[in-house]
DSSP file (Angstrom, degrees, kcal/mol; ACC not computed):
  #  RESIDUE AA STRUCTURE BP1 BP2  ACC     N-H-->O    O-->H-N    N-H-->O    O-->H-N    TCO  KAPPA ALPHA  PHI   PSI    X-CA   Y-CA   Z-CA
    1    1 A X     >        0   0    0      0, 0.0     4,-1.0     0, 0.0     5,-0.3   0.000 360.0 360.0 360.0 -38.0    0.0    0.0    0.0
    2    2 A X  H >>  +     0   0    0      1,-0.2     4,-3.5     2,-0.2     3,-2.3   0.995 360.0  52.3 -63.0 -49.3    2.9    2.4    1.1
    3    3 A X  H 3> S+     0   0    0     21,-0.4     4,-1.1     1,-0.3     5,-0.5   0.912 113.2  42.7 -60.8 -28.8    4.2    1.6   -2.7
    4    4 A X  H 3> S+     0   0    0      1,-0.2     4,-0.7     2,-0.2    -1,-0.3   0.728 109.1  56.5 -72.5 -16.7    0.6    2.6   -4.3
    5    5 A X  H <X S+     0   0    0     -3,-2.3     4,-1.6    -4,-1.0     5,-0.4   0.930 113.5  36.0 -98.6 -32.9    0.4    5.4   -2.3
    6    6 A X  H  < S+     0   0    0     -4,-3.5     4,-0.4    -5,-0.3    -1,-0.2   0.650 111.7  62.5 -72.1  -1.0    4.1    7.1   -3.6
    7    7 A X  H  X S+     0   0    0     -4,-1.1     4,-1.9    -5,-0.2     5,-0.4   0.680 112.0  40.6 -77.3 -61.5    3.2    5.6   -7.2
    8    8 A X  H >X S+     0   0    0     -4,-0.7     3,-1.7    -5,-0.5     4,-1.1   0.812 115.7  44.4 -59.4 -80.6    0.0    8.3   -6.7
    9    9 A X  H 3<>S+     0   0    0     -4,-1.6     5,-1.7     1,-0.3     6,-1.7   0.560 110.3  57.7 -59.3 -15.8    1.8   11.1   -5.2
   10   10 A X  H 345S+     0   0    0     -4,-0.4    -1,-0.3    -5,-0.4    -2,-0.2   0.961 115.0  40.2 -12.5 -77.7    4.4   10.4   -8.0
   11   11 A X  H <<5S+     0   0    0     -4,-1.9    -2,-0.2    -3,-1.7    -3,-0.2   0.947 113.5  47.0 -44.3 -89.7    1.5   10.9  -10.4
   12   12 A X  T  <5S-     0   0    0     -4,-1.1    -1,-0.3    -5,-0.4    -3,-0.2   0.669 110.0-115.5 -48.5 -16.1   -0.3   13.6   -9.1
   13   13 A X  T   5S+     0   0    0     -5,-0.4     3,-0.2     2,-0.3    -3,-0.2   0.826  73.9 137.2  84.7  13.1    2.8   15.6   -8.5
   14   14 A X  S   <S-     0   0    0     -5,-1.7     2,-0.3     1,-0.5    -4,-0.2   0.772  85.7 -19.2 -78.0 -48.0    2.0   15.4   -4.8
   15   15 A X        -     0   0    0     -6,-1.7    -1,-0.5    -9,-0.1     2,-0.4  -0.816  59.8-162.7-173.0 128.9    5.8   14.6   -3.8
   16   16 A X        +     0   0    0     -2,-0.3     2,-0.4    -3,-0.2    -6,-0.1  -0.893  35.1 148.7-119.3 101.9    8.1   13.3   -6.8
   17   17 A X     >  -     0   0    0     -2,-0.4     4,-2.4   -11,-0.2    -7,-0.1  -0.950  29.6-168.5-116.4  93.7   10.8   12.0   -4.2
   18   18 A X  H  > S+     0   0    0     -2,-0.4     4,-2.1     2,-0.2     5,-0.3   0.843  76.8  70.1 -63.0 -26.1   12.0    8.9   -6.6
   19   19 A X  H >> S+     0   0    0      1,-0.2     4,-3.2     2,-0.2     3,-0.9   0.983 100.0  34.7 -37.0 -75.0   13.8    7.7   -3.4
   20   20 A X  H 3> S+     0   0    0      1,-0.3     4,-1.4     2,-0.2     5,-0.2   0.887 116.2  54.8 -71.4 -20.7   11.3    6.8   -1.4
   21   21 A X  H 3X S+     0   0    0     -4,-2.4     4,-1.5     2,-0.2    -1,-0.3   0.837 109.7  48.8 -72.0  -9.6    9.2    5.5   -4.2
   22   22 A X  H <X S+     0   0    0     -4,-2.1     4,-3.7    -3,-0.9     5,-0.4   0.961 112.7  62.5 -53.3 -68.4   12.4    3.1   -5.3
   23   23 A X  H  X S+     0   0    0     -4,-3.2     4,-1.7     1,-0.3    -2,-0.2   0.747 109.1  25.6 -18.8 -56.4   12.0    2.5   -1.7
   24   24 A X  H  X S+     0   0    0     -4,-1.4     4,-0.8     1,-0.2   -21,-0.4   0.752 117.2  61.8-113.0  -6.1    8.8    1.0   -1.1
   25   25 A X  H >X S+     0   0    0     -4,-1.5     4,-2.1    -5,-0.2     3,-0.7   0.969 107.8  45.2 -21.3 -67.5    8.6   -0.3   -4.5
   26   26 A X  H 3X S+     0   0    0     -4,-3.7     4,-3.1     1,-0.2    -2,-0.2   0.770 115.3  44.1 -59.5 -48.4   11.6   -2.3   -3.6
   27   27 A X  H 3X S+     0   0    0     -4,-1.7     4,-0.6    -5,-0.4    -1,-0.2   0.700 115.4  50.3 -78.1 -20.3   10.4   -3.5   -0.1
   28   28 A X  H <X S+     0   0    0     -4,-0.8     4,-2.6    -3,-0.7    -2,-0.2   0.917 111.2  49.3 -63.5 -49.6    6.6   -4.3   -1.7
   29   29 A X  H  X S+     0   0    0     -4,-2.1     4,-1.1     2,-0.2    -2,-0.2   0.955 117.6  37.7 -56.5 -52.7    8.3   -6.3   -4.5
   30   30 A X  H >X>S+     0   0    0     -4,-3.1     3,-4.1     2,-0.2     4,-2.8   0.976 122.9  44.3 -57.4 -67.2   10.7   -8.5   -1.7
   31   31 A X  H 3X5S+     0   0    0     -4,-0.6     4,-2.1     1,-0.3    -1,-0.2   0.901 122.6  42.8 -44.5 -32.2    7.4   -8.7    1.2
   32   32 A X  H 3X5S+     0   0    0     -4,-2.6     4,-0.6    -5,-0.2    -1,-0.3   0.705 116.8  44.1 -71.4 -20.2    5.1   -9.7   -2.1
   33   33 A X  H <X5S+     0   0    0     -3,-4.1     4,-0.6    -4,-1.1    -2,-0.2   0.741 113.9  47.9-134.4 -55.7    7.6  -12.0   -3.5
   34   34 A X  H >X5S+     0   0    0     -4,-2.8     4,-0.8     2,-0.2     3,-0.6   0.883 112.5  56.6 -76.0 -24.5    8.4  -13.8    0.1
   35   35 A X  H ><<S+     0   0    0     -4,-2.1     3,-2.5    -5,-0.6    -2,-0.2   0.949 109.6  38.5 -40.4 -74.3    4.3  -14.1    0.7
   36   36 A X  H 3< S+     0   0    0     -4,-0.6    -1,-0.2     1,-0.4    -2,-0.2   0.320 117.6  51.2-103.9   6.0    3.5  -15.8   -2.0
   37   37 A X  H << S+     0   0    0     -3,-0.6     2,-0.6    -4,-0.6    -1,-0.4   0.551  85.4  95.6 -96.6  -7.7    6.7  -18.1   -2.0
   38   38 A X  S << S-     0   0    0     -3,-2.5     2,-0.3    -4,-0.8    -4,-0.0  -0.601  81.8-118.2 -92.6 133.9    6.4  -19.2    1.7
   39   39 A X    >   -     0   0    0     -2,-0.6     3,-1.6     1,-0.1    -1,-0.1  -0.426  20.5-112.2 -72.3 125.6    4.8  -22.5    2.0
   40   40 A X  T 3  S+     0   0    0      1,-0.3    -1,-0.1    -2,-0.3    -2,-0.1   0.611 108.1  58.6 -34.4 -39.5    1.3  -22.8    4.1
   41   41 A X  T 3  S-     0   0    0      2,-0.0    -1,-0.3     0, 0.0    -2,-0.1   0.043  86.5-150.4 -47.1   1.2    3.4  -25.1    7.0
   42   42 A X    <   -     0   0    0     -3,-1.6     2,-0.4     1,-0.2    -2,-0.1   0.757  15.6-157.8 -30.5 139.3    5.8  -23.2    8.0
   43   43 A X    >>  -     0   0    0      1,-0.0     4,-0.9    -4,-0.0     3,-0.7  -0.945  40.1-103.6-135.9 153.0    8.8  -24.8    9.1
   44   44 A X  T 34 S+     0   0    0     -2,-0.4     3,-0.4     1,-0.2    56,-0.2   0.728 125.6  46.8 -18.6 -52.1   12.0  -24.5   11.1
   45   45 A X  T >> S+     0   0    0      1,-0.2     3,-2.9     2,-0.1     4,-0.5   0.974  90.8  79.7 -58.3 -48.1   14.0  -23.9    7.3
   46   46 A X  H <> S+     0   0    0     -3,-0.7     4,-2.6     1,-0.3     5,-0.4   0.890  89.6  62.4 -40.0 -40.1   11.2  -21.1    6.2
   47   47 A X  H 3< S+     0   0    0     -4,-0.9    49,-0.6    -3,-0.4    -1,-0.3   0.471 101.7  44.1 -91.0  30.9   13.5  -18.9    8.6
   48   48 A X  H <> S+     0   0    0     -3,-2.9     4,-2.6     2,-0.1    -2,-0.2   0.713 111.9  55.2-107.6 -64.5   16.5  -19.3    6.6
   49   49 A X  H  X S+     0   0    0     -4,-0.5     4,-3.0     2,-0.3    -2,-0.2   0.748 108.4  43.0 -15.6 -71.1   14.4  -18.6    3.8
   50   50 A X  H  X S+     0   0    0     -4,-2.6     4,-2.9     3,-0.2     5,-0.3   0.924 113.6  56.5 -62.3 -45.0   12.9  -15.0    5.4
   51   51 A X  H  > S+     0   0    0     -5,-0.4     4,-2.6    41,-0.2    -2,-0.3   0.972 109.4  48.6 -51.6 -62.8   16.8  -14.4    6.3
   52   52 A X  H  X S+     0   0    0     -4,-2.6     4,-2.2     1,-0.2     5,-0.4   0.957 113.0  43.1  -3.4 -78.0   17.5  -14.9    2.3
   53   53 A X  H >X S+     0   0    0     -4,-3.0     4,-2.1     1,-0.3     3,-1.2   0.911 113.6  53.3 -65.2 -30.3   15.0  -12.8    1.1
   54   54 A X  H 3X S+     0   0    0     -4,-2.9     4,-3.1     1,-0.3    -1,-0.3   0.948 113.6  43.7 -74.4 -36.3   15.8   -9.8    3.9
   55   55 A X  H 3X S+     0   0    0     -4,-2.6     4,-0.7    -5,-0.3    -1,-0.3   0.476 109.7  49.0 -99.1  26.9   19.0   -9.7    3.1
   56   56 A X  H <X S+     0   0    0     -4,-2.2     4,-0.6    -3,-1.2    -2,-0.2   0.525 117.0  51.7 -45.9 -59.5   18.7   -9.8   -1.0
   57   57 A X  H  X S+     0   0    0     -4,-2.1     4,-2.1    -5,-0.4     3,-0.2   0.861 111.8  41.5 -43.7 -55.4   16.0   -7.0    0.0
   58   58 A X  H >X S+     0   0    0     -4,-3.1     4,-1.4    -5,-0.3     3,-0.6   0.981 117.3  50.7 -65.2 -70.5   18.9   -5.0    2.2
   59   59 A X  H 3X S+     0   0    0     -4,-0.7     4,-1.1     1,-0.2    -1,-0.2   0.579 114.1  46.9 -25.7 -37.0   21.6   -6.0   -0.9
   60   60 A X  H 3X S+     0   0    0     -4,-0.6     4,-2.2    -3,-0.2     5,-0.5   0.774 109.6  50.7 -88.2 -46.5   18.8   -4.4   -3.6
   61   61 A X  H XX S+     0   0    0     -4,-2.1     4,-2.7    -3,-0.6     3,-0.5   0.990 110.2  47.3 -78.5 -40.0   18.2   -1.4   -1.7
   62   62 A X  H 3< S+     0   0    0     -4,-1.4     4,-0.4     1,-0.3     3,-0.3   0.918 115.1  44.7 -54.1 -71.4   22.1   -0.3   -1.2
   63   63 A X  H 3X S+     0   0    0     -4,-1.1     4,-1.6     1,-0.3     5,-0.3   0.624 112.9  53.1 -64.9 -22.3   23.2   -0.9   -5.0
   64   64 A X  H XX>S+     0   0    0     -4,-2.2     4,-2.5    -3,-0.5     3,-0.9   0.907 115.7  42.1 -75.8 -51.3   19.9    1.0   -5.9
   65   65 A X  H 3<5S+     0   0    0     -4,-2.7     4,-0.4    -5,-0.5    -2,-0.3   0.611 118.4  41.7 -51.4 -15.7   21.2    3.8   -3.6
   66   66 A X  H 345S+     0   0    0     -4,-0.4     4,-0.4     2,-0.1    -1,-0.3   0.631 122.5  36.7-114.8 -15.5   24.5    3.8   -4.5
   67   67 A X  H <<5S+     0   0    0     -4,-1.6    -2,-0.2    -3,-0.9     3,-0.2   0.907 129.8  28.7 -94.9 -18.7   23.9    3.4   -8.6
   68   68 A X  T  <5S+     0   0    0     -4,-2.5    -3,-0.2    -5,-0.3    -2,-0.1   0.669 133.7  20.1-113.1  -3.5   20.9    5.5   -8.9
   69   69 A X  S   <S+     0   0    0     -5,-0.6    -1,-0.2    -4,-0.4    -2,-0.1  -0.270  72.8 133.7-145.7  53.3   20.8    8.3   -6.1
   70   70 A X  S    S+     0   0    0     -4,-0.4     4,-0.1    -3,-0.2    -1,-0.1   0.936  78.2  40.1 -46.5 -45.7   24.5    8.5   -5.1
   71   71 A X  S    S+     0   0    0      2,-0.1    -1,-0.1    -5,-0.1    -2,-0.1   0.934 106.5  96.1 -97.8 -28.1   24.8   12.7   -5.1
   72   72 A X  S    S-     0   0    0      1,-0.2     2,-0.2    -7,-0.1    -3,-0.1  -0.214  83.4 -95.2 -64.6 152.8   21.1   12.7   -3.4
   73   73 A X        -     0   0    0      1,-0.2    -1,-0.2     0, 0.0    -2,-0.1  -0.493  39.8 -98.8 -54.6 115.8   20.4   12.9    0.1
   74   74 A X        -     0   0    0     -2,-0.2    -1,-0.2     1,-0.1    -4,-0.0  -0.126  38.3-133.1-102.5 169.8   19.9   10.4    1.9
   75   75 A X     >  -     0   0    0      1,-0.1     4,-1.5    -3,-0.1    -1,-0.1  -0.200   9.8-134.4-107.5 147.2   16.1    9.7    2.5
   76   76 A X  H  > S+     0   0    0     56,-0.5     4,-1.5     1,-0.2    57,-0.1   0.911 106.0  52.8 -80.4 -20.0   14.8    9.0    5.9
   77   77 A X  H  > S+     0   0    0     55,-0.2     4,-3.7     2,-0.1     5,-0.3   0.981 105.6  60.8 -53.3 -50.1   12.6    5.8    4.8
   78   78 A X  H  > S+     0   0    0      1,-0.2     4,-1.5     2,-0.2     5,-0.4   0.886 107.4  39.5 -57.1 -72.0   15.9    4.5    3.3
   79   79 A X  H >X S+     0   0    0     -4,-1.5     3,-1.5     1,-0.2     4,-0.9   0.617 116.4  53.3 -10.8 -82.5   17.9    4.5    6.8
   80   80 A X  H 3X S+     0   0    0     -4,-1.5     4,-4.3     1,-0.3     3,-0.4   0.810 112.9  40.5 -51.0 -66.1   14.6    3.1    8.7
   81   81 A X  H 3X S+     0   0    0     -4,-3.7     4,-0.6     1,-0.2    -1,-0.3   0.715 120.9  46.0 -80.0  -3.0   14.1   -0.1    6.1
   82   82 A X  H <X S+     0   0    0     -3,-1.5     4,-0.8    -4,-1.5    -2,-0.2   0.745 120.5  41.1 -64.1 -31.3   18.3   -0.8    6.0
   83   83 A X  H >X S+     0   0    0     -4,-0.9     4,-1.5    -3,-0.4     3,-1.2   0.931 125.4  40.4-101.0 -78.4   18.3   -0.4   10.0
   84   84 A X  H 3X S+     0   0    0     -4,-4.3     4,-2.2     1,-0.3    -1,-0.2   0.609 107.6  50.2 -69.2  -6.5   15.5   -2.2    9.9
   85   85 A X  H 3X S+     0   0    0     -4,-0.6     4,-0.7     2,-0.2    -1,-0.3   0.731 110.5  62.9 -71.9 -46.0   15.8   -5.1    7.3
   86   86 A X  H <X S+     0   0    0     -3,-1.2     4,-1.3    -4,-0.8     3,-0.4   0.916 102.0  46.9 -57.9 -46.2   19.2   -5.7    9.4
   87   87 A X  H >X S+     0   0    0     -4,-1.5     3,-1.3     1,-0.2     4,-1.2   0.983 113.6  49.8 -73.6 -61.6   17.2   -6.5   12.7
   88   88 A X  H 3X S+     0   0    0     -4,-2.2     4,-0.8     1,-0.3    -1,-0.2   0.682 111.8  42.6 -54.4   3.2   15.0   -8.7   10.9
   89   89 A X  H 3< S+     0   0    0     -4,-0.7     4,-0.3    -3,-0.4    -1,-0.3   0.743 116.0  51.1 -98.1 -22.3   17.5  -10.6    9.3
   90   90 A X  H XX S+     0   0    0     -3,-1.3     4,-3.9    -4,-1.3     3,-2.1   0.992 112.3  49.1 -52.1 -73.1   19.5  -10.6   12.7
   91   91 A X  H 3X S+     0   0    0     -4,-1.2     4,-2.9     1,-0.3     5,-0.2   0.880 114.2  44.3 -36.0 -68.1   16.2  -11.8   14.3
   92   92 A X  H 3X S+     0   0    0     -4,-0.8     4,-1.3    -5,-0.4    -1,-0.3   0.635 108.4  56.3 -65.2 -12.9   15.6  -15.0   11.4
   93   93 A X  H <> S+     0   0    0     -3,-2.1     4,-4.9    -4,-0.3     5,-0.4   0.835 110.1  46.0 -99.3 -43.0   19.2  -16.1   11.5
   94   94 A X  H  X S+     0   0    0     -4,-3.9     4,-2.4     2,-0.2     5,-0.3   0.962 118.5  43.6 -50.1 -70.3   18.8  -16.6   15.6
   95   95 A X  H  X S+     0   0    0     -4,-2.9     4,-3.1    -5,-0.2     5,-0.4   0.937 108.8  55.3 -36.9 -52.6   15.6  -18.3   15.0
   96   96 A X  H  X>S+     0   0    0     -4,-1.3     4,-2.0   -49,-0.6     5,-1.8   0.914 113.8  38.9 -33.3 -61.3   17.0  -20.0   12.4
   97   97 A X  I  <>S+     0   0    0     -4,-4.9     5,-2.0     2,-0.1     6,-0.4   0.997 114.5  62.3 -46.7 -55.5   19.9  -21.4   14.8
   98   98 A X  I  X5S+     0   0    0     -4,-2.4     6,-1.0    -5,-0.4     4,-0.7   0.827 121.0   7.0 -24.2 -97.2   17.4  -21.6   17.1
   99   99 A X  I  <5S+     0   0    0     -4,-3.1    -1,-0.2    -5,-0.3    -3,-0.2   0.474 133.2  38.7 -67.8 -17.4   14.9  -24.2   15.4
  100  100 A X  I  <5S+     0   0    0     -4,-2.0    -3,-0.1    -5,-0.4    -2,-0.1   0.851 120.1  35.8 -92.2 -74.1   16.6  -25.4   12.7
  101  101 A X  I  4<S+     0   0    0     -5,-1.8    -3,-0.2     1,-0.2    -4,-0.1   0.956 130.3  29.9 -31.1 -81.2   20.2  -25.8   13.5
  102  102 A X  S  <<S-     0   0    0     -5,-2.0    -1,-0.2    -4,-0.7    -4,-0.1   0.319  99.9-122.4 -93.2   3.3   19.6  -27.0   17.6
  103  103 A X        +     0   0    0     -6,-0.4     2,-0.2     1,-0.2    -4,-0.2   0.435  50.3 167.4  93.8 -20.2   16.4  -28.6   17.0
  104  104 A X        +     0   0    0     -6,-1.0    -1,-0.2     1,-0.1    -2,-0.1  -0.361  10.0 157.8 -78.1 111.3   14.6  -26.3   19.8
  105  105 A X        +     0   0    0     -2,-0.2     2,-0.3    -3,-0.1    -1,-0.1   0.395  41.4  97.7 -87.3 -17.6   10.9  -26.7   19.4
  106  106 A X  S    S-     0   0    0      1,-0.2    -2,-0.0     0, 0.0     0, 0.0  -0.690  82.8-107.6-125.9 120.8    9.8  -25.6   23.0
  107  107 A X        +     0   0    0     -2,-0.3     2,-0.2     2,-0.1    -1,-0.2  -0.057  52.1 162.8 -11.2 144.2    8.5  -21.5   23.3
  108  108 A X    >>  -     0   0    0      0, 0.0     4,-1.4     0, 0.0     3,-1.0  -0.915  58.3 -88.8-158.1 172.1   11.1  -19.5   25.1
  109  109 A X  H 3> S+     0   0    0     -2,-0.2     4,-1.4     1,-0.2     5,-0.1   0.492 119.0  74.4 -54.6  10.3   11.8  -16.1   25.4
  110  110 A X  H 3> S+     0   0    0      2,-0.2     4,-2.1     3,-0.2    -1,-0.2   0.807 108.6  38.7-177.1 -75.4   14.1  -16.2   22.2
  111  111 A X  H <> S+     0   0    0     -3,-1.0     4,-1.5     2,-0.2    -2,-0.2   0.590 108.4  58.6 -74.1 -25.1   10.3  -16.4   20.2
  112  112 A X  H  X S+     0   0    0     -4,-1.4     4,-1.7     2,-0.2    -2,-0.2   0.958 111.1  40.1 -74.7 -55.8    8.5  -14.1   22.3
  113  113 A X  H  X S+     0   0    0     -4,-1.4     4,-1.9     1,-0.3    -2,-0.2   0.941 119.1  53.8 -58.8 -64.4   11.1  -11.1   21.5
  114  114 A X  H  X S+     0   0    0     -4,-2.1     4,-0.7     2,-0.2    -1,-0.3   0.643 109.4  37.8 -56.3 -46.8   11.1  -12.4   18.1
  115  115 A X  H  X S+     0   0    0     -4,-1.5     4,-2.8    -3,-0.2    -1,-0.2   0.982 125.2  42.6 -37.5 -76.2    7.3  -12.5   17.1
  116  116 A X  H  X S+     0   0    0     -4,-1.7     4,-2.2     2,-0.2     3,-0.2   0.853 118.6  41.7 -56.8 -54.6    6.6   -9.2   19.0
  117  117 A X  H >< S+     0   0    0     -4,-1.9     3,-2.0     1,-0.3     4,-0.5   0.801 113.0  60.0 -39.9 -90.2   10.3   -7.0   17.6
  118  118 A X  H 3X S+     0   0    0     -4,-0.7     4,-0.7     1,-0.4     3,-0.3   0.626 112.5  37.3 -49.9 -58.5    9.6   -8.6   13.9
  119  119 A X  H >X S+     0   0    0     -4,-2.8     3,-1.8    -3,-0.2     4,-1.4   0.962 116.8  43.6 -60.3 -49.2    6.2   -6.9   13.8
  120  120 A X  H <X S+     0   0    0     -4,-2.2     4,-2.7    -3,-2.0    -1,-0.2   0.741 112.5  57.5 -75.0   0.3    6.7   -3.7   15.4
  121  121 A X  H 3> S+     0   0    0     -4,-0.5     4,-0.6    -3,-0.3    -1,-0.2   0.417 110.0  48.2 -85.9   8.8   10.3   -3.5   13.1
  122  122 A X  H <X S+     0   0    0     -3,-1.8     4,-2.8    -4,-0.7    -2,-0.2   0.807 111.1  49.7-114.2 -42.2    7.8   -3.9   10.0
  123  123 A X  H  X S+     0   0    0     -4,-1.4     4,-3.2     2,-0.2    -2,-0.2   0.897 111.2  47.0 -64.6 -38.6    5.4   -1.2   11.3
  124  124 A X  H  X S+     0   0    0     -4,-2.7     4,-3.1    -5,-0.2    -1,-0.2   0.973 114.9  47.3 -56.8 -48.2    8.2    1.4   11.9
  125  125 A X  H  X S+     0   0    0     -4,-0.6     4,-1.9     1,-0.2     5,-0.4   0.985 117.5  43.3 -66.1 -69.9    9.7    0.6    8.3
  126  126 A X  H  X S+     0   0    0     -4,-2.8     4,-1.0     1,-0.2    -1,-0.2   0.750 110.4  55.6 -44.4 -32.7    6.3    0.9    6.8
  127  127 A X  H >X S+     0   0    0     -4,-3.2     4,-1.9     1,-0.2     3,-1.2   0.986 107.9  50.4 -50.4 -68.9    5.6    3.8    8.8
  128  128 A X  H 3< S+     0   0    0     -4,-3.1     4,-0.3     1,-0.2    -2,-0.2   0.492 106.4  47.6 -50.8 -15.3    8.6    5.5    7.4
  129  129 A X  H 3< S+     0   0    0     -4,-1.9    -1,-0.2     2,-0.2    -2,-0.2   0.499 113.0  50.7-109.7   3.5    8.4    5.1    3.9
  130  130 A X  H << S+     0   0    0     -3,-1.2    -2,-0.2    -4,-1.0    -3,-0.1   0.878 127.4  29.1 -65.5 -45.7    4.6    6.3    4.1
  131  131 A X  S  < S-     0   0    0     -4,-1.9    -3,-0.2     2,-0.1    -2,-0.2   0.586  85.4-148.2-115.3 -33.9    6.0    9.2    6.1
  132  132 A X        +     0   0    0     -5,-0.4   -56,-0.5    -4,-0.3   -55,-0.2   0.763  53.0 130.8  67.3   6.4    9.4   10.0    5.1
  133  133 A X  S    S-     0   0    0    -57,-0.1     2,-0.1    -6,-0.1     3,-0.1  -0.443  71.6-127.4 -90.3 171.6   10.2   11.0    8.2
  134  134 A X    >   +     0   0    0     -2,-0.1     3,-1.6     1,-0.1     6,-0.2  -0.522  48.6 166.6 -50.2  38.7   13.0   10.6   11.0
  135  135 A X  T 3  S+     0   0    0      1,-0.2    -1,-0.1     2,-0.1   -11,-0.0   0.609  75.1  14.3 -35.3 -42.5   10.1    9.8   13.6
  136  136 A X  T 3  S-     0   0    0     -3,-0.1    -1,-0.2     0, 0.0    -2,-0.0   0.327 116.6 -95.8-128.7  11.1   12.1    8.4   16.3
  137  137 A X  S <> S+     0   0    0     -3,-1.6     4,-0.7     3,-0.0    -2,-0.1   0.928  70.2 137.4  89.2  45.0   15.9    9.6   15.2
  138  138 A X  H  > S+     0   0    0      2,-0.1     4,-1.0   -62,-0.1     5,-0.2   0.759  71.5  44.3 -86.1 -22.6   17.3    7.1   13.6
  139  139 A X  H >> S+     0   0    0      2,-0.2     4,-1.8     1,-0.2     3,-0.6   0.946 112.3  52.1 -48.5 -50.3   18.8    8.7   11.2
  140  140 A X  H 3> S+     0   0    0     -6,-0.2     4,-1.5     1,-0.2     3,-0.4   0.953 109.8  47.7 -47.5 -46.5   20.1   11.3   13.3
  141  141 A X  H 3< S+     0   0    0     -4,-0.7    -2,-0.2     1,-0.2    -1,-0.2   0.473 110.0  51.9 -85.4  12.2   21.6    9.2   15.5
  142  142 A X  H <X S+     0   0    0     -4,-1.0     4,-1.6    -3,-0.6    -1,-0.2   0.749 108.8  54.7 -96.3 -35.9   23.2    7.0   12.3
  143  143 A X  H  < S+     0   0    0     -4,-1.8     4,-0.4    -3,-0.4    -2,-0.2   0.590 109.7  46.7 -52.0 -34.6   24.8   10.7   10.9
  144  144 A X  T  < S+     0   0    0     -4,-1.5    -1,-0.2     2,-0.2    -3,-0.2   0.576 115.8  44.7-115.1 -13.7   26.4   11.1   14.5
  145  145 A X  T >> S+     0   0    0      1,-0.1     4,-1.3     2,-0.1     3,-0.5   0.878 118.2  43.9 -84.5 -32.9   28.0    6.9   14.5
  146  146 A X  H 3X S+     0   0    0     -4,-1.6     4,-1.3     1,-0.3     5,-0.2   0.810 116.8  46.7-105.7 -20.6   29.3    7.2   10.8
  147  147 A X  H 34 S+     0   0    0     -4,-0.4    -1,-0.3     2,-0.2    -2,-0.1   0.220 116.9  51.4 -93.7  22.1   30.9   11.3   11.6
  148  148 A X  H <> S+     0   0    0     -3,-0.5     4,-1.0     3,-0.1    -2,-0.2   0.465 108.6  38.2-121.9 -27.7   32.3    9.7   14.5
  149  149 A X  H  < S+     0   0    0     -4,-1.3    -3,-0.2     2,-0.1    -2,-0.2   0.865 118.6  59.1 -89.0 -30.0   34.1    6.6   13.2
  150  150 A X  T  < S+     0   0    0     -4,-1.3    -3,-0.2    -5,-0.3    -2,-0.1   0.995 111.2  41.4 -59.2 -55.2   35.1    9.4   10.0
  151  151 A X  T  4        0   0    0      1,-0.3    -1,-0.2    -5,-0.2    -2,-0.1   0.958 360.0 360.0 -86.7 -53.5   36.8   11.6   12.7
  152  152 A X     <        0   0    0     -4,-1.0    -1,-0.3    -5,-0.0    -2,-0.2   0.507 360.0 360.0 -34.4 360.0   38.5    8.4   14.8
C-alpha cells in the first residue's frame, strides 16, 4: 500500500521523491515476493528462507542507492528499512539457529522477542516510507555513528 500510495503522489505531482518510491517499491516487491513463496506449513527452514529474502532486499536497496541516487540525500525511509531489514534478518538467523540448526521446538523467550520485535520493526519501516520522516531519530543518530568513526 505504502508503494501505491508514492506511485500516486508520484502521479499527481504530490511529492516526486523517486527515493522513497524506489524505496517502497523495492520493499513491496521482496514482502510480495516472500508471501506468495512461503509454503502454508511453515517450518524450522522457512527462517533461513525469510533471512534470504531480507537480506537480498537489504543488498537491492544499497546498489539501488548507490547506482541511482548516489549525489542525493539520503532519504529517511531509506535508513529506517536498512536499520530495519538488518534487525530482521539478525532476528531470522537466531531463529533459524534456534529451530533449525539445535532442534529447539519448546517456546522460550528467544520467540517471544522475536514474534513481537519482527512486527513492530515492519510497522516502523512501513511507517517511514509512508511518512518520510525521522520519527524516532534514527537517522540522526546514524549521521552522528558514521561522523564519529570518519573523525577516529
Amino acid at each position: 500500500m505504502a508503494s501505491l500510495l508514492h506511485v500516486s503522489f508520484y502521479i499527481l505531482a504530490v511529492n516526486k521523491n523517486v527515493q522513497a518510491l524506489a524505496c517502497a517499491t523495492i520493499l513491496a516487491i521482496s514482502y510480495s515476493l516472500s508471501d506468495l513463496t512461503m509454503p502454508v506449513n511453515f517450518e524450522a527452514i522457512d527462517f533461513g528462507v525469510l533471512l534470504a529474502y531480507d537480506l537480498l532486499t537489504l543488498f537491492i536497496l544499497i546498489i539501488a542507492r548507490h547506482f541511482l541516487f548516489q549525489q542525493a540525500a539520503r532519504q529517511p525511509c531509506y535508513t529506517y528499512c536498512c536499520i530495519g531489514l538488518t534487525i530482521n534478518a539478525l532476528l531470522f538467523l537466531a531463529m533459524f539457529t534456534d529451530s533449525y540448526l539445535l532442534g529447539n521446538y519448546e517456546p522460550w523467550a528467544l520467540w517471544y522477542f522475536y514474534s513481537s520485535t519482527v512486527n513492530i520493526v515492519d510497522l516502523i519501516m512501513v511507517s517511514a516510507v509512508i511518512l518520510n520522516r525521522d520519527f524516532i531519530g534514527l537517522q540522526l543518530l546514524s549521521r552522528k555513528l558514521l561522523n564519529t568513526k570518519a573523525t577516529a
